[in-house]
PyMOL commands that place a pseudoatom at each C-alpha (Angstrom):
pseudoatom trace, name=CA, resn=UNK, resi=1, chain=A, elem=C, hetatm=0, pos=[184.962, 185.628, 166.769]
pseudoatom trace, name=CA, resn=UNK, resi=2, chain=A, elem=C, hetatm=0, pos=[182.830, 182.305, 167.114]
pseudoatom trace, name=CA, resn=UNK, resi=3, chain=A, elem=C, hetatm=0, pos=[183.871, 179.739, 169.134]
pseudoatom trace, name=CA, resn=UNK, resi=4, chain=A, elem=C, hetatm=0, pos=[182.418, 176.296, 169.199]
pseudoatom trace, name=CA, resn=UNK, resi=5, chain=A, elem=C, hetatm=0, pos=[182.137, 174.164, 172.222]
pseudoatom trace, name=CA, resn=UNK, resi=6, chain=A, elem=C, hetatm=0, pos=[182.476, 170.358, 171.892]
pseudoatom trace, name=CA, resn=UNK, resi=7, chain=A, elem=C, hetatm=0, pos=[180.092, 168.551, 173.927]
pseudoatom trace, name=CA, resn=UNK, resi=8, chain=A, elem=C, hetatm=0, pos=[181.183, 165.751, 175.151]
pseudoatom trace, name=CA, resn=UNK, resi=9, chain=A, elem=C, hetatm=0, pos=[178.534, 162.952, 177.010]
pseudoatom trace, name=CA, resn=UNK, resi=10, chain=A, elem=C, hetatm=0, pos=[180.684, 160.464, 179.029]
pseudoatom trace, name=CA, resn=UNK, resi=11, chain=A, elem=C, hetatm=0, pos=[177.638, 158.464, 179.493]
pseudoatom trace, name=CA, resn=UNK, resi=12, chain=A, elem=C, hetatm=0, pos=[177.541, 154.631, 177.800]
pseudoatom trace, name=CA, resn=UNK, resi=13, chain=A, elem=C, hetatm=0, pos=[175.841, 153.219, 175.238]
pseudoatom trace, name=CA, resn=UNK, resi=14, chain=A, elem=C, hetatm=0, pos=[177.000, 150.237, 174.361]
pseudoatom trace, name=CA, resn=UNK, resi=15, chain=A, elem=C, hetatm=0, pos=[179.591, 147.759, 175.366]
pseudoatom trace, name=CA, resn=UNK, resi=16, chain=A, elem=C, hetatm=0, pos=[181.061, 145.167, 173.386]
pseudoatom trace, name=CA, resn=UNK, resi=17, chain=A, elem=C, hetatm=0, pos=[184.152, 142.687, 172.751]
pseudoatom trace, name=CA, resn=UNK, resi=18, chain=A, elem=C, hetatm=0, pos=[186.492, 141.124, 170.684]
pseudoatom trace, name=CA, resn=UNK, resi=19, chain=A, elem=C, hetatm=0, pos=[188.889, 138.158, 172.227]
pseudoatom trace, name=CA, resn=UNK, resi=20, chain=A, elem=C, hetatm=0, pos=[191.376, 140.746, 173.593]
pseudoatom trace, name=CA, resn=UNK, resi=21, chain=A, elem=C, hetatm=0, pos=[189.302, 143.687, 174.441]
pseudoatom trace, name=CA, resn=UNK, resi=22, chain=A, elem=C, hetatm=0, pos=[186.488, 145.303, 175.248]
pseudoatom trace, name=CA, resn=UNK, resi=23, chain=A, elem=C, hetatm=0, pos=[185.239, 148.589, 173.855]
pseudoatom trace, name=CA, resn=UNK, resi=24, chain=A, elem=C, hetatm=0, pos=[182.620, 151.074, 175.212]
pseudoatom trace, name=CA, resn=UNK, resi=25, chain=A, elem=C, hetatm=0, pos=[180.911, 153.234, 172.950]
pseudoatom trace, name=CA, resn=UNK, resi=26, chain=A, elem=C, hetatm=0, pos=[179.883, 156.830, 174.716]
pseudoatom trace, name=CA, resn=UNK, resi=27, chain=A, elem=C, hetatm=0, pos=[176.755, 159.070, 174.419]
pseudoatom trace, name=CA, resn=UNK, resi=28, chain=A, elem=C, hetatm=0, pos=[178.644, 161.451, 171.776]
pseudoatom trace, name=CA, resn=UNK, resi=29, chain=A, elem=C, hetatm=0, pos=[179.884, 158.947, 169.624]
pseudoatom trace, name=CA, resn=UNK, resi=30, chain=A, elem=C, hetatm=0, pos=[183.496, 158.150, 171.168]
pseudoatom trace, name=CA, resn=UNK, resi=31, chain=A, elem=C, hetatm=0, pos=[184.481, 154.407, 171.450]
pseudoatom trace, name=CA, resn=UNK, resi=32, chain=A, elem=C, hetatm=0, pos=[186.708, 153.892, 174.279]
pseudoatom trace, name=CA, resn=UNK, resi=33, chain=A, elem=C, hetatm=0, pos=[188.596, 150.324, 174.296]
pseudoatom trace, name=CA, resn=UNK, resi=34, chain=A, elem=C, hetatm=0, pos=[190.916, 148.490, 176.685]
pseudoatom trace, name=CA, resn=UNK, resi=35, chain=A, elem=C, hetatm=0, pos=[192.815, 145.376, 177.320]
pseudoatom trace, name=CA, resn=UNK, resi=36, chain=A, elem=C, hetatm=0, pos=[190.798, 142.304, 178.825]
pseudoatom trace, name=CA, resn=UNK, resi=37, chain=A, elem=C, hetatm=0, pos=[193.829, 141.694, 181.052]
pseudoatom trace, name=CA, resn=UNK, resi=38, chain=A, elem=C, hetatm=0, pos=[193.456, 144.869, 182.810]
pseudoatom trace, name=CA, resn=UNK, resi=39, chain=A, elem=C, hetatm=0, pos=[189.817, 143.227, 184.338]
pseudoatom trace, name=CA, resn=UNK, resi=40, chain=A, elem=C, hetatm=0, pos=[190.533, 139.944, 185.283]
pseudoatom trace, name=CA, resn=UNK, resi=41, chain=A, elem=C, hetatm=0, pos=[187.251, 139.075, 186.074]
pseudoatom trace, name=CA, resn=UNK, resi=42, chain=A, elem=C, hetatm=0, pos=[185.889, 139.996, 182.588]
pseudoatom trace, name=CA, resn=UNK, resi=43, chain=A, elem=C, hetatm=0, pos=[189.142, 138.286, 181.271]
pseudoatom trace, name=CA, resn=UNK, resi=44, chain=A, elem=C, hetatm=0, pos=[188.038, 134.873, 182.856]
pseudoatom trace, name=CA, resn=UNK, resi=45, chain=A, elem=C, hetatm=0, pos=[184.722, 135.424, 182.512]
pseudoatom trace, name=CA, resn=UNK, resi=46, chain=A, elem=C, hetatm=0, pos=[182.209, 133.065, 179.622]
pseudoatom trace, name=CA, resn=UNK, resi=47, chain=A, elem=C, hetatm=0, pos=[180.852, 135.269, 176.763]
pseudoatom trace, name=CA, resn=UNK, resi=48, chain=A, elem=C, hetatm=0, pos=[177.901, 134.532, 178.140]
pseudoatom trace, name=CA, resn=UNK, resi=49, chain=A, elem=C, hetatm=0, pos=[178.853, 136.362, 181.405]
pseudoatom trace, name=CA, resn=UNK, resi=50, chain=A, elem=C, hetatm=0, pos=[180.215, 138.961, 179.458]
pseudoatom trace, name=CA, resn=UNK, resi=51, chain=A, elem=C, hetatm=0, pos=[177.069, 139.942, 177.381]
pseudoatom trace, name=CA, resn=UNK, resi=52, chain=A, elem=C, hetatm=0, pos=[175.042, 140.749, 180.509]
pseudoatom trace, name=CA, resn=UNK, resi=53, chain=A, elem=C, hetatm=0, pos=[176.130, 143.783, 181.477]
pseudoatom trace, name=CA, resn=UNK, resi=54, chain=A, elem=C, hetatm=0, pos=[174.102, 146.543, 182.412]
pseudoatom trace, name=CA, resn=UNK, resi=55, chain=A, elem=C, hetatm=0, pos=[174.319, 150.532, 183.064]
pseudoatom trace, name=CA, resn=UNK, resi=56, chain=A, elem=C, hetatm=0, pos=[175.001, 151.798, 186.490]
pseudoatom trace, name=CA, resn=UNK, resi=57, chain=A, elem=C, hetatm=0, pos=[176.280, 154.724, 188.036]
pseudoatom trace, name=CA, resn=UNK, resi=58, chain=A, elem=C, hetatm=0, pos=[173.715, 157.472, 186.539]
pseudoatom trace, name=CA, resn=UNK, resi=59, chain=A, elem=C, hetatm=0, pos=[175.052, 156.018, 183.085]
pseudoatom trace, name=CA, resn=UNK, resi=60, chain=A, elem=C, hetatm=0, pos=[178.496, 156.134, 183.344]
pseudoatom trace, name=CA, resn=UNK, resi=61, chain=A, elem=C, hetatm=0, pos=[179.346, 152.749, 184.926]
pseudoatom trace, name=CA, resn=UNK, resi=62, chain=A, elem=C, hetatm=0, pos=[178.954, 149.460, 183.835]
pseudoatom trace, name=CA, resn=UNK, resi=63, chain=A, elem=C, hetatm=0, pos=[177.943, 146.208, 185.991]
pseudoatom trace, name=CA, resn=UNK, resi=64, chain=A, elem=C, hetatm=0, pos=[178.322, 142.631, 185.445]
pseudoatom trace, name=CA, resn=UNK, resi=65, chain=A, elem=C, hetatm=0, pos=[176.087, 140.617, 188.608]
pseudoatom trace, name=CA, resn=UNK, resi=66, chain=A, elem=C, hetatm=0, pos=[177.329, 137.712, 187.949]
pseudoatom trace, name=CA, resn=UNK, resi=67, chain=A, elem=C, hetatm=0, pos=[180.989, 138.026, 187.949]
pseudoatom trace, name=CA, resn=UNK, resi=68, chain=A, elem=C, hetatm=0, pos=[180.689, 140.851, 190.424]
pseudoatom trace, name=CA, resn=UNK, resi=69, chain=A, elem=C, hetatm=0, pos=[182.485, 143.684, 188.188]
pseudoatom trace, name=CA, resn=UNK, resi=70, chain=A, elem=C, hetatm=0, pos=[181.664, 147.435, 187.731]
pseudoatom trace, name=CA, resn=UNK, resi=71, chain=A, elem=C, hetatm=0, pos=[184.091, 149.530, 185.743]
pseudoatom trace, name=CA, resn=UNK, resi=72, chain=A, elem=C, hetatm=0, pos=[183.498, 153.543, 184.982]
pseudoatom trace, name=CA, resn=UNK, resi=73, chain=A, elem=C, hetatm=0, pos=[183.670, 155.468, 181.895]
pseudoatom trace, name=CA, resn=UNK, resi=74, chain=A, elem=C, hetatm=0, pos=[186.149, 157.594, 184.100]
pseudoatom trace, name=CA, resn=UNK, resi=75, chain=A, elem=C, hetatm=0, pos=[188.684, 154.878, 184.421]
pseudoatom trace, name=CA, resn=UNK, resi=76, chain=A, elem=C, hetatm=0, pos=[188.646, 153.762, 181.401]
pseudoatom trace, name=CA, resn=UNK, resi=77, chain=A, elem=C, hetatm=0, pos=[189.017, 157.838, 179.984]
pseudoatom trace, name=CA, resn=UNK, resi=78, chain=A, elem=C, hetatm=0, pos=[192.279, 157.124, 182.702]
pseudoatom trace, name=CA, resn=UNK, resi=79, chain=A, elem=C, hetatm=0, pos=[193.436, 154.341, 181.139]
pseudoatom trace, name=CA, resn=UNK, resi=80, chain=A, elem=C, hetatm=0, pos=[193.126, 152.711, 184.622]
pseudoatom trace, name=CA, resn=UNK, resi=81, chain=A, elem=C, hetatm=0, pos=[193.054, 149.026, 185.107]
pseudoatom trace, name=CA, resn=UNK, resi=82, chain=A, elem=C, hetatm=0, pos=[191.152, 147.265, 187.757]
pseudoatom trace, name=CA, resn=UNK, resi=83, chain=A, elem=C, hetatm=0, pos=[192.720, 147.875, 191.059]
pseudoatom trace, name=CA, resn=UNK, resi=84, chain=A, elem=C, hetatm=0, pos=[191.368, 144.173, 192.296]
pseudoatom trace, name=CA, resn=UNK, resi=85, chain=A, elem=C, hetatm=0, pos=[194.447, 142.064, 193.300]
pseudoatom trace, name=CA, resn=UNK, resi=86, chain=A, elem=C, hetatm=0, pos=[195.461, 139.615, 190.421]
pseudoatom trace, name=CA, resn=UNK, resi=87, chain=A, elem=C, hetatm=0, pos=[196.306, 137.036, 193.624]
pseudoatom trace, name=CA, resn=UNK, resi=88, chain=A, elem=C, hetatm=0, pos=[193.511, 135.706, 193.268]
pseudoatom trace, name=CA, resn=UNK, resi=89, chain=A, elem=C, hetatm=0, pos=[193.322, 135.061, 189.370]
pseudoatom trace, name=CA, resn=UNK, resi=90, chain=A, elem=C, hetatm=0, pos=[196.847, 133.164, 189.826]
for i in range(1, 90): cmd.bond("trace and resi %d" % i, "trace and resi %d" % (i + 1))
show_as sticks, trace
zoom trace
């Protein structure tokens, strides 16, 4: 019998957005995409701000400097939004 293994590379490639989301596209070709509203700070952030981005994390994390924001490929896998309190986005 033959069995294939997938192999799946959680690592990021590229990061982009629309108005309401943003979208991460992984090593092996998977596009993972989430609600701006679950990351306030990239929510309120400029586009400007929200083109630089850069990888972290041995490749699968993603860091803004100047908004202060790092999100995983993990969480978003989790579906997890950012555990920051909204309090301060009121």
């Amino acid at each position: 019998m033959n069995t294939s293994t997938l192999n799946t590379d959680e690592r990021v490639k590229d990061v982009y957005f629309t108005d309401d989301e943003i979208s991460v596209q992984l090593m092996d070709g998977r596009t993972i995409s989430a609600p701006l509203i679950w990351y306030p700070r990239l929510f309120h952030a400029t586009k400007k701000q929200l083109r630089h981005w850069e990888i972290c994390g041995g490749g699968y994390g993603i860091h803004w400097e100047e908004i202060d924001e790092d999100i995983s490929t993990e969480g978003l896998l989790r579906g997890a939004p950012a555990p920051a309190s909204h309090k301060e986005y009121a």
